[in-house]
PyMOL commands that place a pseudoatom at each C-alpha (Angstrom):
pseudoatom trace, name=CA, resn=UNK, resi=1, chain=A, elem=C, hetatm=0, pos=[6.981, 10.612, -18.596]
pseudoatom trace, name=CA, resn=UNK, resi=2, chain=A, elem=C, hetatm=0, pos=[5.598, 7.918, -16.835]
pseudoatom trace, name=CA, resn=UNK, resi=3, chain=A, elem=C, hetatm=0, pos=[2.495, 6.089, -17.974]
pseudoatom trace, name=CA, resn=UNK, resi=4, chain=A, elem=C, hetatm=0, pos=[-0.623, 4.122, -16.370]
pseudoatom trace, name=CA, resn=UNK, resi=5, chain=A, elem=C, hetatm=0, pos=[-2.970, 1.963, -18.006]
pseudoatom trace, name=CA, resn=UNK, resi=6, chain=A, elem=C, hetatm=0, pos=[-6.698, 2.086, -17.469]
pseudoatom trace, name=CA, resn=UNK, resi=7, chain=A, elem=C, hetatm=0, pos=[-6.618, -0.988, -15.673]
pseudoatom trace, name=CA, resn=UNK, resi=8, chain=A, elem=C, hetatm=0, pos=[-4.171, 0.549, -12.982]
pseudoatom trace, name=CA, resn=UNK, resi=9, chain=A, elem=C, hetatm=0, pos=[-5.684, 3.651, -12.458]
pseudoatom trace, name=CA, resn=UNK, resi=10, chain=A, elem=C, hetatm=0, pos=[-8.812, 2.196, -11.695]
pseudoatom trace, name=CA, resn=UNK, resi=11, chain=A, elem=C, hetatm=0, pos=[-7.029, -0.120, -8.922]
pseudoatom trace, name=CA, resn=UNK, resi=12, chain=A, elem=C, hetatm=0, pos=[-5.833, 2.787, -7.519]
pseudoatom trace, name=CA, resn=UNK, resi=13, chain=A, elem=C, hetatm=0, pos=[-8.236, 4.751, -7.388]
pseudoatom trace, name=CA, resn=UNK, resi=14, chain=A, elem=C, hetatm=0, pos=[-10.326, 1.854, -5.721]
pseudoatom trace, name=CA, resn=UNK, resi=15, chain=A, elem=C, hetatm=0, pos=[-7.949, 1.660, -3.353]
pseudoatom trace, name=CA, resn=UNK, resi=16, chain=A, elem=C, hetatm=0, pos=[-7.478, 5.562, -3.108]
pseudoatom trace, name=CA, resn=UNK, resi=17, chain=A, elem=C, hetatm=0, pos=[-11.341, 5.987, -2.243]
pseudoatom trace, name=CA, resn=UNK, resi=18, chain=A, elem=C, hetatm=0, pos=[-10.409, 3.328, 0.682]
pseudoatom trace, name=CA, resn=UNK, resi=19, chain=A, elem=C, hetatm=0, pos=[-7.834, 5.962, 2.303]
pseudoatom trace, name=CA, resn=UNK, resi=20, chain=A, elem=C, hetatm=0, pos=[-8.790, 8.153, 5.410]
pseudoatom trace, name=CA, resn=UNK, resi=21, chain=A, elem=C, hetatm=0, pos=[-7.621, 11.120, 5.412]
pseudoatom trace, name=CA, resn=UNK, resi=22, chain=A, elem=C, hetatm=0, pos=[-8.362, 10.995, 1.012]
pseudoatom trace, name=CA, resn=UNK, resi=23, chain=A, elem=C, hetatm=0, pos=[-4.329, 11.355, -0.065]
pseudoatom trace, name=CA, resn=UNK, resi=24, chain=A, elem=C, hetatm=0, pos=[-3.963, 14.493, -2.571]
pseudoatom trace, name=CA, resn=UNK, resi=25, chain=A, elem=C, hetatm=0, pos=[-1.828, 11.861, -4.956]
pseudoatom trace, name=CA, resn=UNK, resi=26, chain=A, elem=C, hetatm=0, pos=[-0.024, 8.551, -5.705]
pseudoatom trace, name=CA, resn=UNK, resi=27, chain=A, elem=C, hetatm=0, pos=[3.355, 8.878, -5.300]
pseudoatom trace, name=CA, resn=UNK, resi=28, chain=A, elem=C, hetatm=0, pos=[6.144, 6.660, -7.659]
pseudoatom trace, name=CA, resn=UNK, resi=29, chain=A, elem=C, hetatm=0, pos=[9.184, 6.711, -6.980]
pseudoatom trace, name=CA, resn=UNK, resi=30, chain=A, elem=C, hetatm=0, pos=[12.461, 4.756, -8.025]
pseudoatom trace, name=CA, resn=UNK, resi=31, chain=A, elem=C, hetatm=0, pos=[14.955, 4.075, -4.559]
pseudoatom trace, name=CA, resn=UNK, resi=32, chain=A, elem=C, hetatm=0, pos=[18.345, 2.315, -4.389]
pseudoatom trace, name=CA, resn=UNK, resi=33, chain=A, elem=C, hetatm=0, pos=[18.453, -0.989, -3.233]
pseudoatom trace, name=CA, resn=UNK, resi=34, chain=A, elem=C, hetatm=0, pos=[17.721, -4.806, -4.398]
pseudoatom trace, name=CA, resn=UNK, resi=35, chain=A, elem=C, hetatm=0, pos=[19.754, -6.781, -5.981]
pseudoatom trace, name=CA, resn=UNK, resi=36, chain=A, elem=C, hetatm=0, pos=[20.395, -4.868, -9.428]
pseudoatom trace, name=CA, resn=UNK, resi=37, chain=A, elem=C, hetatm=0, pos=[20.744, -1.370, -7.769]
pseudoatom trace, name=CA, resn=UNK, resi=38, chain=A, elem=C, hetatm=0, pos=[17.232, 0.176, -7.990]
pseudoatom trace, name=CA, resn=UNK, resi=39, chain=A, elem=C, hetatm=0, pos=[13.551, -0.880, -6.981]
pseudoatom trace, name=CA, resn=UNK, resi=40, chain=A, elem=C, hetatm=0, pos=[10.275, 0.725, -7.655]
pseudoatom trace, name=CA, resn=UNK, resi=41, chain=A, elem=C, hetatm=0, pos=[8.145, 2.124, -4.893]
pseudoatom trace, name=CA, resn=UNK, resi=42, chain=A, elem=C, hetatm=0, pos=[4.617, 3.282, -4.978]
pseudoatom trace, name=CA, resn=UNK, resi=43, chain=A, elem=C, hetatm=0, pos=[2.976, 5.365, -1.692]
pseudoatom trace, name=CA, resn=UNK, resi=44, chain=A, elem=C, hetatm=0, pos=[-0.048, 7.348, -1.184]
pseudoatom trace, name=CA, resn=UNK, resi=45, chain=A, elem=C, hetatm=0, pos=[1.250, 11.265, -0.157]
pseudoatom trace, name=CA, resn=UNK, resi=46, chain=A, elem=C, hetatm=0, pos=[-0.743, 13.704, 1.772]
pseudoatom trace, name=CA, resn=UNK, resi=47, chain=A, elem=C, hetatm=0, pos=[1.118, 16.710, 0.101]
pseudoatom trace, name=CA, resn=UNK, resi=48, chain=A, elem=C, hetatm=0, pos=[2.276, 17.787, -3.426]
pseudoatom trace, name=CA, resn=UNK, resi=49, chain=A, elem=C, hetatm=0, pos=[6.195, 18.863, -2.870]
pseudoatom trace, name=CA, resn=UNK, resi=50, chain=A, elem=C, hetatm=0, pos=[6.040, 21.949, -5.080]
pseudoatom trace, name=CA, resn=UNK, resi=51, chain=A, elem=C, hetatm=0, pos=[8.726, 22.974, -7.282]
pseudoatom trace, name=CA, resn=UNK, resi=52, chain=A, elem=C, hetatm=0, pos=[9.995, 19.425, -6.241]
pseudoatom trace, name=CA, resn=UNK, resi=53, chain=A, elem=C, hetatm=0, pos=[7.225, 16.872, -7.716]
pseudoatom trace, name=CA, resn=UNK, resi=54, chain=A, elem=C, hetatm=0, pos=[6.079, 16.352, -11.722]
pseudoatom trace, name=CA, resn=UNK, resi=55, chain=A, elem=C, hetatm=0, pos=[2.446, 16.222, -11.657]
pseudoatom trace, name=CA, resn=UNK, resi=56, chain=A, elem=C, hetatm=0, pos=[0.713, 13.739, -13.720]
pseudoatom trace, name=CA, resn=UNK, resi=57, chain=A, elem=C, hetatm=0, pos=[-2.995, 13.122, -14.047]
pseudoatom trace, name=CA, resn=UNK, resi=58, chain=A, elem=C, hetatm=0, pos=[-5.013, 9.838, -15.302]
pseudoatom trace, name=CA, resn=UNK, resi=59, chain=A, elem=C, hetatm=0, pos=[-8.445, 10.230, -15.133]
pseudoatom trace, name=CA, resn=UNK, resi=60, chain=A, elem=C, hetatm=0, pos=[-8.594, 11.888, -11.797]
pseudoatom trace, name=CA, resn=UNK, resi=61, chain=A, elem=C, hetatm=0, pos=[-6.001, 10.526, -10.223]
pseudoatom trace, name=CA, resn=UNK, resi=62, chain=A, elem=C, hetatm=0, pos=[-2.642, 12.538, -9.875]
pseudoatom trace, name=CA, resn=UNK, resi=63, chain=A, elem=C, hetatm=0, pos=[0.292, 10.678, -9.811]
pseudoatom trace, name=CA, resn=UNK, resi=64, chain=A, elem=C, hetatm=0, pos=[3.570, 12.319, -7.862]
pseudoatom trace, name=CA, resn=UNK, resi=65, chain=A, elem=C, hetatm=0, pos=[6.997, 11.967, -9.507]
pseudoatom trace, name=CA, resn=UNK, resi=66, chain=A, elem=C, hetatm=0, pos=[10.202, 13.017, -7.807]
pseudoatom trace, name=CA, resn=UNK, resi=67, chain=A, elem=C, hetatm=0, pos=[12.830, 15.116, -10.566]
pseudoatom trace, name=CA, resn=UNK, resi=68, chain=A, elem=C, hetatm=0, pos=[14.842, 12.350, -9.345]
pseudoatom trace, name=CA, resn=UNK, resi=69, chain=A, elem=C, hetatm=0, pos=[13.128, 9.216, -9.974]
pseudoatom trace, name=CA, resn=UNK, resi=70, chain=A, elem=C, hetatm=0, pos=[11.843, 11.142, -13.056]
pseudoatom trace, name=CA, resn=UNK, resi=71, chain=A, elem=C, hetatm=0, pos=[14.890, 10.004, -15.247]
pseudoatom trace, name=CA, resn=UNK, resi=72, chain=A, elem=C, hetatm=0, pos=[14.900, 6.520, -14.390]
pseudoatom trace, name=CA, resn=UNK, resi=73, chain=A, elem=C, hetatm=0, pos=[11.010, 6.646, -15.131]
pseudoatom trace, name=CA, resn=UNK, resi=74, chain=A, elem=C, hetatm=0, pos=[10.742, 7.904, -18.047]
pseudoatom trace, name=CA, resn=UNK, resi=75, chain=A, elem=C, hetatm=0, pos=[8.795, 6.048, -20.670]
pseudoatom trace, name=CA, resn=UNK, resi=76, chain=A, elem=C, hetatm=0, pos=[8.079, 3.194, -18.590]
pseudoatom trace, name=CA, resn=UNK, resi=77, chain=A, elem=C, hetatm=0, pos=[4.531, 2.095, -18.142]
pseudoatom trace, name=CA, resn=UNK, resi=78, chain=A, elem=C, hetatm=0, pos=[2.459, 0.730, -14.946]
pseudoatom trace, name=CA, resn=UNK, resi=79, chain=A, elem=C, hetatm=0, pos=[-0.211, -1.847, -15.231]
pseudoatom trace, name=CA, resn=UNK, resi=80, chain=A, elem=C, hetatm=0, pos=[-2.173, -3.811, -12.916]
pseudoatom trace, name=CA, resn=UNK, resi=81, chain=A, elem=C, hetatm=0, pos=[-2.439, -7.476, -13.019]
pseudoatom trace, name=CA, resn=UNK, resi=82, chain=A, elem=C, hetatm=0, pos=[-4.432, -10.310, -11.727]
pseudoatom trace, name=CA, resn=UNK, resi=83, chain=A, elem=C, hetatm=0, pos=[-3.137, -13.878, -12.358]
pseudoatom trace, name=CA, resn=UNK, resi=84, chain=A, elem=C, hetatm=0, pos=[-3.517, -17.733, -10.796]
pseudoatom trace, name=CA, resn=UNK, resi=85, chain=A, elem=C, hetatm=0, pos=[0.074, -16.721, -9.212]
pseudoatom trace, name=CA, resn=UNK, resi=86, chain=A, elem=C, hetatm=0, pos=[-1.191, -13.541, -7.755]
pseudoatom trace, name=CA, resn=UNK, resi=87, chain=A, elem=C, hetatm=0, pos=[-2.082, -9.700, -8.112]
pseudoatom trace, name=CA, resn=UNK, resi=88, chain=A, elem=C, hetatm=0, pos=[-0.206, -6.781, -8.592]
pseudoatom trace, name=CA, resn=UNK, resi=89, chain=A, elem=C, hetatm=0, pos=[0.976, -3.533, -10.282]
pseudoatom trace, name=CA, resn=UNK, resi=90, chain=A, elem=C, hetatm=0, pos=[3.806, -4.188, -12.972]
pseudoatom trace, name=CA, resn=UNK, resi=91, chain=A, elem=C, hetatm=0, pos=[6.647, -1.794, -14.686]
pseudoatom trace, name=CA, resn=UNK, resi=92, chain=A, elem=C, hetatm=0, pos=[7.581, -2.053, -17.987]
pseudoatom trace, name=CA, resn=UNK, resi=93, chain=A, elem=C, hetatm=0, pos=[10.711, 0.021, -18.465]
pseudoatom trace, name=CA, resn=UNK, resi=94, chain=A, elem=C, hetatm=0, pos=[12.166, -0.028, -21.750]
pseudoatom trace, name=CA, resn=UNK, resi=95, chain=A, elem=C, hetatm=0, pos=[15.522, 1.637, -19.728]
pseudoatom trace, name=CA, resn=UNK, resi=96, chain=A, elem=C, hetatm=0, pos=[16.083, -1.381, -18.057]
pseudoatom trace, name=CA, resn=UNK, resi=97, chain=A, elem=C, hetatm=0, pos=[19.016, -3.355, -18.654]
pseudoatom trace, name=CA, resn=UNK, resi=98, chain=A, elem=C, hetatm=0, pos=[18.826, -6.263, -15.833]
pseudoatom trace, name=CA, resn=UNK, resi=99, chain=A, elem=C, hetatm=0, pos=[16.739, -7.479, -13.392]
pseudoatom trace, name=CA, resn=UNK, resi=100, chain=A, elem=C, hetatm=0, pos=[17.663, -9.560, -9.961]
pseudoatom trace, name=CA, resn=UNK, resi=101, chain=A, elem=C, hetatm=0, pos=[16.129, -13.248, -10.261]
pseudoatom trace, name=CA, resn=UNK, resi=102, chain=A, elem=C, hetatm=0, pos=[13.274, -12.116, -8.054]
pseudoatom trace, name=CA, resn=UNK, resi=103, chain=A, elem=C, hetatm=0, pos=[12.005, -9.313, -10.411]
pseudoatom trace, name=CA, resn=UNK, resi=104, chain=A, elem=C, hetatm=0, pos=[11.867, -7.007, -7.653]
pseudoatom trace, name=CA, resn=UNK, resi=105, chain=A, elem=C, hetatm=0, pos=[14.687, -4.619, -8.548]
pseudoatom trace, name=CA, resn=UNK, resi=106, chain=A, elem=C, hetatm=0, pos=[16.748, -3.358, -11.800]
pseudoatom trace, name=CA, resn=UNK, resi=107, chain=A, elem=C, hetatm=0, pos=[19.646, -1.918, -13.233]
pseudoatom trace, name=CA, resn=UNK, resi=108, chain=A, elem=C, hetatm=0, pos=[20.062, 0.763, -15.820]
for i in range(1, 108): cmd.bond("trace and resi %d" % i, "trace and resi %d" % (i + 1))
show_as sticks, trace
zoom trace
């Protein structure tokens, strides 16, 4: 199952509030492609794909996880972050087993 910090969800959800028509979720997904094989992607979705999405909620905000992406998600853990370099959300996936020299994609 995948996991958001406080910090994240609130980001979102800032940026959720933003979105017109409101989106019914966050959607995280893992796609092929990068360097290493696999990249994360993050989307706001209009629609819940039943019987095809895992449902998560974090304080009001639902978060949409393909049965797919699921496995290469599991356990991993989404922050947000705010540094001299920059801002952004962050995965920490314990599956990982490289990343490309960019960051932006892994392998398992």
């Amino acid at each position: 199952m995948v996991q958001i910090t406080p910090v994240a969800v609130n980001k979102v959800k800032e940026i959720l509030s933003q979105q017109t028509p409101v989106p019914a979720g966050l959607r995280v997904a893992v796609v092929g492609g990068g360097c290493s094989g696999f990249s994360y992607r993050m989307a706001f979705e209009s629609q819940v794909n039943e019987g095809a999405d895992n449902v998560y909620e974090f304080d009001g905000l639902r978060v949409l996880v393909d049965q797919m992406s699921e496995m290469y998600l599991d356990g991993v853990s989404i922050d947000y972050i705010e540094t001299l370099e920059g801002a952004g959300f962050k995965f920490n996936n314990p599956n990982v087993k490289s990343t490309c020299g960019c960051g932006s994609s892994f392998s398992v």
